[in-house]
SESEPA-984311 format. One line per field, with one value per residue: residue number from 1; residue in three letters; x, y negated, z negated of N, C-alpha, C, O in turn. Coordinates in steps of 0.02 Angstrom, whole numbers, always signed. Atoms other than C-alpha are relative to their C-alpha. Last residue first. Layout:
# residues N
i <- NUM/...
aa <- ALA/...
nX <- X/...
nY <- Y/...
nZ <- Z/...
caX <- X/...
caY <- Y/...
caZ <- Z/...
cX <- X/...
cY <- Y/...
cZ <- Z/...
oX <- X/...
oY <- Y/...
oZ <- Z/...
//
This chain:
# residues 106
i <- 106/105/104/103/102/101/100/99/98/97/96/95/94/93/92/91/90/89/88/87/86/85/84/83/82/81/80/79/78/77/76/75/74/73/72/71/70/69/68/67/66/65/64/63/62/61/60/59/58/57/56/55/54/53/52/51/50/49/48/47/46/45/44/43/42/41/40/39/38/37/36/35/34/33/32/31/30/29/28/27/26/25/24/23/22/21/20/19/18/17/16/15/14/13/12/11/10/9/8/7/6/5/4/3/2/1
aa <- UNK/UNK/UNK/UNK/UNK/UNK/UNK/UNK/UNK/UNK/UNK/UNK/UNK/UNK/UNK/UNK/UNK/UNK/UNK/UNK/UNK/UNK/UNK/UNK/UNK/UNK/UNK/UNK/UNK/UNK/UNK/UNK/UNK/UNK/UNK/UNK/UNK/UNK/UNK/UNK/UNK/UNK/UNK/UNK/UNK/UNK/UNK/UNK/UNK/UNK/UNK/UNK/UNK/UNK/UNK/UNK/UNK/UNK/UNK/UNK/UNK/UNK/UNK/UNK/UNK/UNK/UNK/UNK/UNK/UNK/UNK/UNK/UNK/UNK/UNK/UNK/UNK/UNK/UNK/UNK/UNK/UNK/UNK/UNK/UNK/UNK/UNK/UNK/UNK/UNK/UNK/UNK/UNK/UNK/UNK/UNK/UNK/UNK/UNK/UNK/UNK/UNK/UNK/UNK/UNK/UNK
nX <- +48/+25/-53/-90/+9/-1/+21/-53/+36/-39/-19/-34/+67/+54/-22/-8/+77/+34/-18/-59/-62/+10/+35/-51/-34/-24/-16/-2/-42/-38/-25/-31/-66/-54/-24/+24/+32/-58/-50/-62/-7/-78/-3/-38/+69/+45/-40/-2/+64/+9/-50/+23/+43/-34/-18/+46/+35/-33/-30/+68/+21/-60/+38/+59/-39/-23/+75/+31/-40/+9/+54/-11/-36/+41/+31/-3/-15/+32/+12/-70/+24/+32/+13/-40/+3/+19/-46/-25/+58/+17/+16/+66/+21/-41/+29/-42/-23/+30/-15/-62/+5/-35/+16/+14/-59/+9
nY <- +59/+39/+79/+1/-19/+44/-27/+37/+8/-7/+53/-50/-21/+56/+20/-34/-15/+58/+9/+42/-28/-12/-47/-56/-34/-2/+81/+32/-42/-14/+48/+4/-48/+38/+52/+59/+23/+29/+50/-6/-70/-15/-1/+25/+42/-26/+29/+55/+30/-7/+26/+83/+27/-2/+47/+41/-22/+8/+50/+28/-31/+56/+84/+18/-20/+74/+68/-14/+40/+77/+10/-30/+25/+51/+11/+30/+60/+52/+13/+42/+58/+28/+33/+64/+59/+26/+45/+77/+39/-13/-54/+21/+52/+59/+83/+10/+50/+56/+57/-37/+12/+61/+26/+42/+32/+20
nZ <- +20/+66/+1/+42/+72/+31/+96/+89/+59/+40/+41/+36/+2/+28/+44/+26/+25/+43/+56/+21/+25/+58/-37/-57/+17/+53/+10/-54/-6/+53/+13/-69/+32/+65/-23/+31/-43/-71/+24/-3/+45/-4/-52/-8/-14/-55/-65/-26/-24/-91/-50/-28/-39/-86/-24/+8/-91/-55/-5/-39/-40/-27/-17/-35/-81/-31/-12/-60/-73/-22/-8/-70/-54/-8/-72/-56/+30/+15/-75/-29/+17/-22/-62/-29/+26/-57/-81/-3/+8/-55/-24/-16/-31/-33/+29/+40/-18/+54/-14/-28/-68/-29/-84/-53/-30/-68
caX <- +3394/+3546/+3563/+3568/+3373/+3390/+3443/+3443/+3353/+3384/+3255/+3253/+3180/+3295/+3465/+3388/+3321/+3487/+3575/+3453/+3333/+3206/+3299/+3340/+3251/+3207/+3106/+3069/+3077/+2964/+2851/+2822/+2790/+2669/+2579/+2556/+2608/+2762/+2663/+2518/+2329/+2297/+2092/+2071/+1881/+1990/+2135/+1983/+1939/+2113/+2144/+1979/+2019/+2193/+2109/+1991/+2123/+2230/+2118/+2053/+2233/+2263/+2094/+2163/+2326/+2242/+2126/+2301/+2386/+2244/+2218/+2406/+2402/+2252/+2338/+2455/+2358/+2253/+2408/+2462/+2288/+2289/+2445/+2399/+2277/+2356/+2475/+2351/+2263/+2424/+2482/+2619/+2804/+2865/+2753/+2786/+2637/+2609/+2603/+2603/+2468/+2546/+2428/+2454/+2459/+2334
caY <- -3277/-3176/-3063/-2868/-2859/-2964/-2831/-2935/-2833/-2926/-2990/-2973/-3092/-3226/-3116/-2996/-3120/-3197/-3017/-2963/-2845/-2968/-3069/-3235/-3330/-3473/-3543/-3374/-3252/-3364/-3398/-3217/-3184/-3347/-3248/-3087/-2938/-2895/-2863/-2733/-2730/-2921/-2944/-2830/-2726/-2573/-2637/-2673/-2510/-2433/-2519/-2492/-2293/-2305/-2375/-2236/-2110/-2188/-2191/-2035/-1965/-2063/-1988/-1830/-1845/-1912/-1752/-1641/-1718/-1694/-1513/-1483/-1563/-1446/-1285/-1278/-1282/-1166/-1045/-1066/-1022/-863/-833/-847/-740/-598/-593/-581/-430/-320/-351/-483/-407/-391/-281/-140/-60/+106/+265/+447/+373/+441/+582/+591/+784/+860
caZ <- -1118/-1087/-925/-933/-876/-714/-632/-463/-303/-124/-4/+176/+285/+289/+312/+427/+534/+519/+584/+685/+676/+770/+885/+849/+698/+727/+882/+974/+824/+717/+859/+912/+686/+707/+866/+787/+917/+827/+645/+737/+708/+768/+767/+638/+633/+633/+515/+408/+386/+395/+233/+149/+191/+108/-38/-87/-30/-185/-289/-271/-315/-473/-509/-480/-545/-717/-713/-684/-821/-940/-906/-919/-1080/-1130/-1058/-1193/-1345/-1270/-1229/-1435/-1469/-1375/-1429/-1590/-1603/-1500/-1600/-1726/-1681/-1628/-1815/-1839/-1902/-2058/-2137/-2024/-1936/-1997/-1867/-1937/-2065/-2217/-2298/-2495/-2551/-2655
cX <- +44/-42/-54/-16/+49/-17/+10/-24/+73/-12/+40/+21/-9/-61/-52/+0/+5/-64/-36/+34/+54/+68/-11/-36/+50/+43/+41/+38/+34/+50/+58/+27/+42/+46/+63/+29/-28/-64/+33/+21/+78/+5/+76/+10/+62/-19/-51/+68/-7/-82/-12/+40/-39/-74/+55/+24/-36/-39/+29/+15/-52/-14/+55/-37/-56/+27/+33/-78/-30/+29/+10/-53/-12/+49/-44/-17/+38/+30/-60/-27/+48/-7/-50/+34/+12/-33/-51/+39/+10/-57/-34/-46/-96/-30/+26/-40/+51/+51/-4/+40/+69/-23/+29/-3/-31/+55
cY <- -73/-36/-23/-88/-18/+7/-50/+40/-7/+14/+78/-18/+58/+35/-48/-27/+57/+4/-67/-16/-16/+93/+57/+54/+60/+62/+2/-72/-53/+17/-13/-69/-10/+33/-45/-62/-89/-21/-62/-95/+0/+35/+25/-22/-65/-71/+36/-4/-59/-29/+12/-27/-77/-12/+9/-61/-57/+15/-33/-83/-22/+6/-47/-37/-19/+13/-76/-63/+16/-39/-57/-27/-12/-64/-83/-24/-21/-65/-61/-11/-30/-85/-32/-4/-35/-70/-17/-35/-93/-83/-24/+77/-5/-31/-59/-82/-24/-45/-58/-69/+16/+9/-72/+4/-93/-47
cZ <- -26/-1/-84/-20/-56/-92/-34/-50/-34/-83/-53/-61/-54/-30/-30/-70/-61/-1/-43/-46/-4/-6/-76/+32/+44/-12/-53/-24/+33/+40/-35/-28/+96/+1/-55/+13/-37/+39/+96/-18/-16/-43/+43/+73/+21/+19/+58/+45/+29/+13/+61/+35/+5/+75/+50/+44/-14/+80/+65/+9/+39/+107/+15/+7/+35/+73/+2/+18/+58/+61/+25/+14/+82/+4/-40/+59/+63/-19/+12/+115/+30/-25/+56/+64/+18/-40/+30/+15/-17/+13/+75/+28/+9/+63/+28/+0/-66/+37/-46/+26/+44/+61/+18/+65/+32/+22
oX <- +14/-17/-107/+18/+41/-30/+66/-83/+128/-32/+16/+61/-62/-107/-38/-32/-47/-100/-44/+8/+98/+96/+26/-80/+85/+104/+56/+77/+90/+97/+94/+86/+103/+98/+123/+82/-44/-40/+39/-7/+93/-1/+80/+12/+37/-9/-19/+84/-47/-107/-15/+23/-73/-73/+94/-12/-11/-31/+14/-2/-46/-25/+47/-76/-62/+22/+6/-96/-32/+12/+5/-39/-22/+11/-82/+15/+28/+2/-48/-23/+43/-39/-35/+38/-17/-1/-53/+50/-20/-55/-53/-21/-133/-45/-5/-70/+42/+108/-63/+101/+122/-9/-2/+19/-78/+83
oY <- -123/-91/-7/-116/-35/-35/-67/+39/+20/-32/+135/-64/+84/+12/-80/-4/+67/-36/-56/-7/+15/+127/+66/+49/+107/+60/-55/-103/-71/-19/-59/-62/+1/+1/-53/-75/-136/-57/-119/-147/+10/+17/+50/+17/-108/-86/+67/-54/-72/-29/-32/-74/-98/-47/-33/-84/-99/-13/-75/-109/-24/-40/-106/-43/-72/-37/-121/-101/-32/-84/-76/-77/-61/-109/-105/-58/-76/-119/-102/-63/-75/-126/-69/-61/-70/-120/-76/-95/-145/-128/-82/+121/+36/-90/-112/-124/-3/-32/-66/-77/+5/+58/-121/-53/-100/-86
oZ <- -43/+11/-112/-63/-115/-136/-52/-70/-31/-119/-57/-68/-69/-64/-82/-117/-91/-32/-103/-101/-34/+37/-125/+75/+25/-20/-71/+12/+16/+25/-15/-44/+102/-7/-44/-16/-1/+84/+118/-1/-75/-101/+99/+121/+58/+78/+101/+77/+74/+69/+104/+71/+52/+126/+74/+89/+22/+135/+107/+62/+101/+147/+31/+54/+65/+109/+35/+63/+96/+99/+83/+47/+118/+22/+3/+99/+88/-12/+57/+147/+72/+9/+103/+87/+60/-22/+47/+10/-4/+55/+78/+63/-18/+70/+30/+33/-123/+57/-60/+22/+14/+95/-3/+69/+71/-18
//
Protein backbone atom coordinates (compact mmCIF):
# COMPACT_ATOMS: atom_id res chain seq x y z
CA UNK A 1 0.00 0.00 0.00
CA UNK A 2 1.13 3.31 -0.82
CA UNK A 3 1.58 6.26 1.90
CA UNK A 4 -1.07 9.12 1.14
CA UNK A 5 0.62 12.73 1.54
CA UNK A 6 -1.92 15.21 2.55
CA UNK A 7 -1.86 17.30 -0.87
CA UNK A 8 -1.55 20.35 1.54
CA UNK A 9 1.05 20.20 4.72
CA UNK A 10 1.76 23.14 6.63
CA UNK A 11 5.52 23.77 6.74
CA UNK A 12 7.23 23.39 9.99
CA UNK A 13 8.65 26.61 9.97
CA UNK A 14 6.00 28.69 9.96
CA UNK A 15 2.96 29.11 12.81
CA UNK A 16 -0.19 27.03 12.14
CA UNK A 17 -3.44 29.10 11.17
CA UNK A 18 -4.55 28.32 14.98
CA UNK A 19 -1.77 29.94 16.62
CA UNK A 20 -1.33 32.89 14.68
CA UNK A 21 -4.27 33.57 15.47
CA UNK A 22 -3.36 33.00 19.17
CA UNK A 23 -1.03 35.27 19.40
CA UNK A 24 -2.31 37.87 17.72
CA UNK A 25 -5.09 37.87 19.58
CA UNK A 26 -3.02 38.21 22.63
CA UNK A 27 -0.55 40.47 21.19
CA UNK A 28 -3.91 42.93 20.22
CA UNK A 29 -5.02 42.53 24.05
CA UNK A 30 -1.84 43.44 25.15
CA UNK A 31 -2.20 46.39 23.10
CA UNK A 32 -5.48 47.64 23.70
CA UNK A 33 -4.94 47.71 27.58
CA UNK A 34 -2.56 50.83 27.43
CA UNK A 35 -4.89 52.41 25.18
CA UNK A 36 -7.66 51.58 27.65
CA UNK A 37 -5.77 53.23 30.38
CA UNK A 38 -4.89 56.32 28.45
CA UNK A 39 -8.25 56.91 27.39
CA UNK A 40 -9.84 56.43 31.22
CA UNK A 41 -7.08 58.97 32.45
CA UNK A 42 -8.24 61.44 29.43
CA UNK A 43 -11.54 61.06 30.63
CA UNK A 44 -11.27 61.85 34.02
CA UNK A 45 -8.71 64.45 33.09
CA UNK A 46 -11.59 65.53 30.95
CA UNK A 47 -14.39 65.65 33.78
CA UNK A 48 -12.25 67.58 35.58
CA UNK A 49 -11.80 69.92 33.67
CA UNK A 50 -15.70 70.61 32.72
CA UNK A 51 -16.23 70.18 36.47
CA UNK A 52 -14.19 73.31 37.03
CA UNK A 53 -15.07 75.34 34.15
CA UNK A 54 -18.73 75.21 35.39
CA UNK A 55 -17.61 76.47 39.18
CA UNK A 56 -15.95 79.22 37.26
CA UNK A 57 -18.85 80.49 35.30
CA UNK A 58 -20.89 79.93 38.47
CA UNK A 59 -19.48 82.37 40.39
CA UNK A 60 -18.68 84.71 37.50
CA UNK A 61 -22.62 84.72 37.41
CA UNK A 62 -23.32 85.60 40.98
CA UNK A 63 -19.90 88.21 40.46
CA UNK A 64 -20.39 91.55 41.22
CA UNK A 65 -17.48 92.80 38.60
CA UNK A 66 -17.46 90.03 35.64
CA UNK A 67 -14.95 91.87 33.43
CA UNK A 68 -10.90 92.96 34.38
CA UNK A 69 -11.35 96.79 32.69
CA UNK A 70 -14.45 97.49 34.52
CA UNK A 71 -12.79 96.81 38.19
CA UNK A 72 -12.38 99.92 39.96
CA UNK A 73 -8.56 99.28 41.45
CA UNK A 74 -7.51 98.04 37.72
CA UNK A 75 -9.47 102.05 36.52
CA UNK A 76 -7.31 103.44 39.33
CA UNK A 77 -4.15 101.77 38.39
CA UNK A 78 -4.41 102.95 34.76
CA UNK A 79 -5.54 106.50 35.86
CA UNK A 80 -2.86 107.24 38.61
CA UNK A 81 0.03 104.87 37.35
CA UNK A 82 0.16 103.17 34.80
CA UNK A 83 -0.86 105.05 31.43
CA UNK A 84 -2.92 103.48 29.09
CA UNK A 85 -3.58 99.96 29.25
CA UNK A 86 -1.33 98.12 26.50
CA UNK A 87 1.09 100.41 26.94
CA UNK A 88 4.43 100.38 27.03
CA UNK A 89 4.98 100.73 31.20
CA UNK A 90 1.84 98.92 31.76
CA UNK A 91 3.34 96.44 29.72
CA UNK A 92 6.58 96.58 31.43
CA UNK A 93 4.98 96.21 35.16
CA UNK A 94 2.49 93.84 34.38
CA UNK A 95 4.12 91.43 32.37
CA UNK A 96 6.37 88.92 33.70
CA UNK A 97 9.31 87.33 31.99
CA UNK A 98 10.38 83.39 31.96
CA UNK A 99 14.23 82.77 33.52
CA UNK A 100 15.58 79.08 32.92
CA UNK A 101 16.55 78.92 36.06
CA UNK A 102 17.56 75.21 35.60
CA UNK A 103 21.21 75.86 33.91
CA UNK A 104 22.23 78.11 36.96
CA UNK A 105 24.57 76.78 39.87
CA UNK A 106 23.28 76.32 43.30
Amino acid sequence: MMDKKPLFEEDKFFLSRRKFMAIGAAFVATLALPVAWFSNKLARRNDYIKARSAGLYQDDMIAKQRVSHANSAVEKYYAEFGGEPLGHKSHDLLHTHFVDRTKLKS
